[in-house]
N, C-alpha and C positions, 0 to 999 in steps of 0.2 A: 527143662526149657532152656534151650541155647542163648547165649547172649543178644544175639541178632533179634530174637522171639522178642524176648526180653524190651529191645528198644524199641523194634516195631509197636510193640503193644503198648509201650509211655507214651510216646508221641501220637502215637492214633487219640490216648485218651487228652493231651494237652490239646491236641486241634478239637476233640470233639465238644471239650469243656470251654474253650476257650470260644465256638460257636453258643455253646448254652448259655454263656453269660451275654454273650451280644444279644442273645432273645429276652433273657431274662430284664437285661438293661432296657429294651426297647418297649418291652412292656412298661416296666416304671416312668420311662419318659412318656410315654401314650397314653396315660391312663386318666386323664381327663379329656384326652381326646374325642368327641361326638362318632362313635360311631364304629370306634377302634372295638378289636377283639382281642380279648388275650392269645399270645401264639406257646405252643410248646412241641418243643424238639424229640422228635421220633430217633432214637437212637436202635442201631443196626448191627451185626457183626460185620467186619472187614473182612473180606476172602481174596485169599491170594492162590492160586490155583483150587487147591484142595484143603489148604490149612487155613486156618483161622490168624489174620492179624490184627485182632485188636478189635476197634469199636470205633464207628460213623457217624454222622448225623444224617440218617436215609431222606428227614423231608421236615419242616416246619408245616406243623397242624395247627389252623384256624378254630379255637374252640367256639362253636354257636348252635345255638340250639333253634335248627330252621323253621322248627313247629310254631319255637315262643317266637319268631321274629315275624312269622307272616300271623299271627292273632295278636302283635301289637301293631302291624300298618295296618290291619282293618280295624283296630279298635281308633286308630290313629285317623282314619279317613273317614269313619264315623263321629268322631269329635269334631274336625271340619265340618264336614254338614252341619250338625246341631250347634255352631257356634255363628256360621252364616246367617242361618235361619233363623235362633233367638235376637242375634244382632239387628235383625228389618223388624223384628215383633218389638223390643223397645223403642225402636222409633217409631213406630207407628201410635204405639202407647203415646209416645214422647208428644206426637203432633195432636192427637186430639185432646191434652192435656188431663193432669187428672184433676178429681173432681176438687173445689173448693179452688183450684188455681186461678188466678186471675184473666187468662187467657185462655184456658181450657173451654170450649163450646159447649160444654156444659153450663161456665159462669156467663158466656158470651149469650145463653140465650135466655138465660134467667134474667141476665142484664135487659134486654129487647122485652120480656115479659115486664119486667116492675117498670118500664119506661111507660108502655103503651097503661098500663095501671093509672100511672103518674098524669098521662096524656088525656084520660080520660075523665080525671077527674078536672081540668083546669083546659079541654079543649081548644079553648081561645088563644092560648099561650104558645106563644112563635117558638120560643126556646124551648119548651116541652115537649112540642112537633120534631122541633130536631133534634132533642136529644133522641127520639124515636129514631129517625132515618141514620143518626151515628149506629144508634147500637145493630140497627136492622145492618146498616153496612159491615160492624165490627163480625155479624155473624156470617154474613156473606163471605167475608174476608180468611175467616177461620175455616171454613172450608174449604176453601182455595188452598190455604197454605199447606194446609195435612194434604189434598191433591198434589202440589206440589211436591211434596216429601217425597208421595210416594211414586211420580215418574224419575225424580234425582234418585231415588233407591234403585229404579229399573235403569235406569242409564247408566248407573257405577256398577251394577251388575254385567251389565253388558259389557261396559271397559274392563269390568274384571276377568272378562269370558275371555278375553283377547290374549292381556297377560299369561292365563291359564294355559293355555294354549300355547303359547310362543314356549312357557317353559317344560310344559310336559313333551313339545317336540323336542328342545334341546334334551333334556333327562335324556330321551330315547334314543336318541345317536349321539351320546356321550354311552350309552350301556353299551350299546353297540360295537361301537371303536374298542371300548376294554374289551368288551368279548373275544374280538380279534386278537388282543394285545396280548391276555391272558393264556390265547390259544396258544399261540407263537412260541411265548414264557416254557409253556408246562411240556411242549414239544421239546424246544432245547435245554429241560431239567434245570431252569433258572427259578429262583424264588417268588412268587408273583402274589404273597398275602398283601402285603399294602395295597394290592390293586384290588383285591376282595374288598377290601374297607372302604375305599373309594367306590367301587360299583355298588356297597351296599347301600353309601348315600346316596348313589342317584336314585338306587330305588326306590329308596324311603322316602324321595320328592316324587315320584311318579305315585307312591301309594296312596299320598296324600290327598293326590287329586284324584284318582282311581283306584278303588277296592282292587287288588290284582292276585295272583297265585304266580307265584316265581317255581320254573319247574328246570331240574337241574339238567345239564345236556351233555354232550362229549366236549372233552378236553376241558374240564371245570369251568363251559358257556354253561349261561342260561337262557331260557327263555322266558315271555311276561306274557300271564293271559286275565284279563277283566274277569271277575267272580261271576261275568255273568255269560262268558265265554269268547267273546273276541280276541282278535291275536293282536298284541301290542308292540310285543318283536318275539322273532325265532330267527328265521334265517337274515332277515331283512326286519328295520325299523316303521314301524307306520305313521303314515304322516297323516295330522288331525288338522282339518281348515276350519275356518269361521270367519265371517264379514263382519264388523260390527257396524253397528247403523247410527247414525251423526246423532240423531235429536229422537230418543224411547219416547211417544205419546201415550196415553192410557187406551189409542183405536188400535194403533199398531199389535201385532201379534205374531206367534211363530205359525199358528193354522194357518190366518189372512194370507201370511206370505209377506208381511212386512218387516218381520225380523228375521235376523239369519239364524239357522238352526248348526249344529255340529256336522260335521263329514271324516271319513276316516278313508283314507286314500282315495278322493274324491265321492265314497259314498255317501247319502245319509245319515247319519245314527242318532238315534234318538238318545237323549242326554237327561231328560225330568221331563214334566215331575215326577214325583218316587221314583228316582233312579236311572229310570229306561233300563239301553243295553248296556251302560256303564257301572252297573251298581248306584250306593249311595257315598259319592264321595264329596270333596272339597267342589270339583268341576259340573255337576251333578247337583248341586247344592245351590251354584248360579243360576242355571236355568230354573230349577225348583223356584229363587226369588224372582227372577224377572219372568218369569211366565206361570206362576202357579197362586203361589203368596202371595206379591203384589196387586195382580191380577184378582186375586178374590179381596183384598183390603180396597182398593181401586171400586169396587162392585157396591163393597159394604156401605161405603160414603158416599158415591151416586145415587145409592137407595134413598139412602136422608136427604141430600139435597131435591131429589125426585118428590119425595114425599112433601119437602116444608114447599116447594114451587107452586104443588098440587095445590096443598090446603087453601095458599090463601089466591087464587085464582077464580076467577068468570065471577058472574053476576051474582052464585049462590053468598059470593061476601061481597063485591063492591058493586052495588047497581048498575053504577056507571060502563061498569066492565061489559062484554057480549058475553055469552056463553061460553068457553075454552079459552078464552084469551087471558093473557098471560098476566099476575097481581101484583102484586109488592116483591115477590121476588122473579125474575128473569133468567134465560137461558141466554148470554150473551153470545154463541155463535150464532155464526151467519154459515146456512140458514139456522134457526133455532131447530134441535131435536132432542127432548128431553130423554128418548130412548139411546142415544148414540154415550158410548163409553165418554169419562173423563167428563161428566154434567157438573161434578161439585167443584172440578177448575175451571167452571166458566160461570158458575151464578152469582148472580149479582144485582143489586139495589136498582129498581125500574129507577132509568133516567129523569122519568115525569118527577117523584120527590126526592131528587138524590140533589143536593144544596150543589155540590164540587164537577156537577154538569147541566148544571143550569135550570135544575127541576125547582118546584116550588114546592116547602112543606106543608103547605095548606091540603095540599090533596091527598095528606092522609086523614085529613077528616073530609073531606069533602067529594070523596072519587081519584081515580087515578087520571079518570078521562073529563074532569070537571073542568070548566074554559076559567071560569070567575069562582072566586072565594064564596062558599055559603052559609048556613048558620053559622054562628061561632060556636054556639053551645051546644052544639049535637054532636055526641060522643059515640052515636051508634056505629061508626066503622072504626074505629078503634077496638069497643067493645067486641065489634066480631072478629076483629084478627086475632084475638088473645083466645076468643073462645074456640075459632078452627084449629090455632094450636094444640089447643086440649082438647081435641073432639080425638074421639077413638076411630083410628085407620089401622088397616092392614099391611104392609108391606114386606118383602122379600129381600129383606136388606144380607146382602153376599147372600143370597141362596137359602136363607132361615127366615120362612115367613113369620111376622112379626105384627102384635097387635096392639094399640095404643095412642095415649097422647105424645106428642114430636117428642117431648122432654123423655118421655119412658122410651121411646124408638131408640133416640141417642144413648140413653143410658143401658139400654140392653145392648146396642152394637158396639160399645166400648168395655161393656160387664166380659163380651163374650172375645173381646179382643185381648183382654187382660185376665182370659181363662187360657187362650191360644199359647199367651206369652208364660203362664204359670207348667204349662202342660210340658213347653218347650226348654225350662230352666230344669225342671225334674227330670227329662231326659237327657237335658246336656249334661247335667248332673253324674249322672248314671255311667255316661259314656267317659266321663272326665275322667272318676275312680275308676274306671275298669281301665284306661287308658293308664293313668299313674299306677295301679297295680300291674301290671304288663312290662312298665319302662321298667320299675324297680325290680321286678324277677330280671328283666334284661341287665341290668345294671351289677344284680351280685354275680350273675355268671363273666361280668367284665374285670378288669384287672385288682388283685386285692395286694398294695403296693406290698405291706407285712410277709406275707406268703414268700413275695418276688425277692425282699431279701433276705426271708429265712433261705430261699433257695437257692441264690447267690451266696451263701456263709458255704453250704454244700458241697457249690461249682465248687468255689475256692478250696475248699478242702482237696477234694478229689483233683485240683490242677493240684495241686503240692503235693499228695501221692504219687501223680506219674513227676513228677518234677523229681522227687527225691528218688523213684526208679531210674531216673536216666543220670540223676547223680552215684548213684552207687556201682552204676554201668561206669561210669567214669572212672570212679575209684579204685574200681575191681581192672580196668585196661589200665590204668596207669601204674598199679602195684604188680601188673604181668611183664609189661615193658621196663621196669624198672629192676626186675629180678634177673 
């Protein structure tokens, strides 16, 4: 080997090593980075016409394992879902209270039960009258309020669709632009891994909200397609619209035409429930609450309110009444339609004995439509509101026809709502571990700082091998000149 050979080949290896430690370094500073991969240096022969000079650094390798990172953003985007949807199922729990609570409609109507009890033994009594019309009111009240819940659950869904949206368009022309960038990079042999690491968070925000299949393209682009097949970007980004609507009611719908549905470059696309054409993701999970969930809890509580309206209504309990016409409790729209959605946010205590609108509590012993005050001691409509309550009905509360006294009605549509919320914890459950098993496979194949400077002891080695060849090069020209 000629001396020349000799130097070529130290300095080849002082640049190449002197690159492996700038990887090696990059790794230990990145290594709690979100998202960073570990990189390592492909080393090359150096050719100078026909002969061999030394050794290169041909290209820095992205290590990732593409299989484990698209079955953790769908175990990822399945966790979204199941955390949205457990999220509206505690609240709903939340609103109709649980049992033994003080406010829970279960206590609210036991309360209204031991009242009229109370009311019937002692008739006459002005204050026993109205502890009746308070509690009758308090249970009115409790269902309006779990009503209410759950249109505020459908209207932050809806703001939430928005947000969802504004950010899965930016993610996509944010992948977009690195695409290009990337492109450009790997055309003029520049280094473009950090820009990997950056496109892999955008994606891993798009995954979130859409189950997607990343599919690799020319010039190390990619393209993004929905698990369920639509194109999200390949050559061009696609753009996803949605109206959101001021004030979500329990009539409004996305069938009616009242709510706004998804579009994807001005198309349609159907988003929930179960999925539609987007999969089951974070985006997919809104819709799911504001038109599926909601929508059937919405149903469930109109059922009871429907039912207690019913009971104590027409002449079969207050003589006074006509036949259909409306009892102790009311349908406060105008017009009244017990069949029209959102019935348990508008019932409420007939005006005739509500004290706080000018009714009088005599006529709950005396008729609702009675002019003048009648016996004192006659208990018999009292006695019959307590026993319509307990008379065995049928109803269809959410879609599960149901048979019983009001108390057992209510108690099975909060049994089965607190079976929804159990079913929904054991799969979120499910989806959690598989999701944390998934990060931490991804996680050991990320940087293991240990490794990085056993392997930096290495570099260094091997720099001071070519280091002491170009010193002995040295040594050997200066003892030639010197002779």
């Amino acid at each position: 080997m000629s001396i020349s050979t000799a130097l070529a080949n130290a300095f080849s290896g002082l640049t190449a090593n002197a690159r492996l430690a700038e990887i090696a370094s990059d790794n230990i500073a990145n290594a709690q980075v979100d998202g960073y991969m570990r990189r390592q240096g492909q080393l090359g022969a150096q050719i100078a016409g026909t002969q061999g000079r030394g050794v290169r650094v041909i290209g820095v390798e992205r290590l990732v394992d593409q299989g484990l990172v698209q079955e953790n953003r769908l175990a990822s985007a399945g966790l979204s879902a199941g955390k949205a949807g457990l999220k509206f199922l505690k609240q709903i729990e939340s609103a109709f209270g649980l049992p033994g609570e003080s406010g829970a409609l279960t206590s609210r109507l036991a309360a209204f039960e031991s009242a009229l009890v109370e009311a019937a033994a002692r008739p006459e009594s002005s204050a026993r009258l109205t502890q009746v019309a308070e509690r009758a009111g308090a249970l009115a009240t409790g269902l309006r309020d779990a009503s209410d819940q759950i249109a505020k659950a459908r209207s932050r869904a809806d703001t939430d669709i928005v947000g969802a949206v504004q950010r899965l368009n930016t993610a996509l022309k944010g992948i977009r632009t690195l695409n290009k960038t990337i492109g450009a990079m790997a055309a003029r042999g520049e280094d473009f891994t950090s820009l990997l690491d950056e496109r892999q968070r955008m994606v891993d925000q798009v995954a979130d909200l859409v189950p997607l299949r990343e599919v690799a393209g020319d010039h190390p682009q990619i393209a993004l397609y929905p698990t369920t097949g639509q194109t999200l970007l390949d050559s061009r980004a696609a753009t996803f619209g949605f109206s959101p609507t001021a004030s979500v009611t329990p009539e409004k719908t996305l069938a009616g035409g009242g709510l706004s549905g998804l579009t994807i470059d001005g198309q349609p696309l159907s988003a929930g429930p179960d999925g539609g054409q987007l999969g089951e993701g974070g985006l997919s999970a809104l819709f799911e609450l504001r038109d599926g969930l909601a929508v059937s809890a919405q149903a469930r509580l109109d059922a009871l309110a429907r039912d207690l309206v019913t009971r104590l209504s027409g002449s079969g309990i207050d003589p006074t009444l006509a036949s259909g016409e409306a009892g102790l409790f009311v349908d406060s729209g105008t017009p009244s339609d017990l069949a029209a959605p959102g019935l348990a946010g508008r019932i409420a205590l007939s005006d005739r004995v509500d004290p706080s609108r000018g009714g009088e509590v005599w006529r709950l012993r005396d008729g609702l439509n009675a002019t003048t005050p009648g016996t004192l001691a006659n208990p018999s409509l009292l006695q019959s509101y307590r026993t319509a309550l307990n008379s065995v009905t049928t109803t269809g509360a959410g879609g599960v026809p149901a048979t019983g006294s009001f108390a057992t009605l209510l108690s099975e549509t909060q049994s089965q709502i607190a079976t929804d919320r159990l079913a929904a914890e054991s799969a979120n459950a499910f989806a959690a571990a598989r999701s944390d098993t998934l990060a931490t496979e991804l996680q050991r194949m990320g940087v293991d700082t240990d490794q990085e400077m056993q392997d930096l002891l290495q570099i260094e080695k091997s720099y001071a091998a070519n280091a002491r060849v170009i010193q002995t090069v040295d040594d050997m020209l200066r003892t030639l000149l010197e002779i």
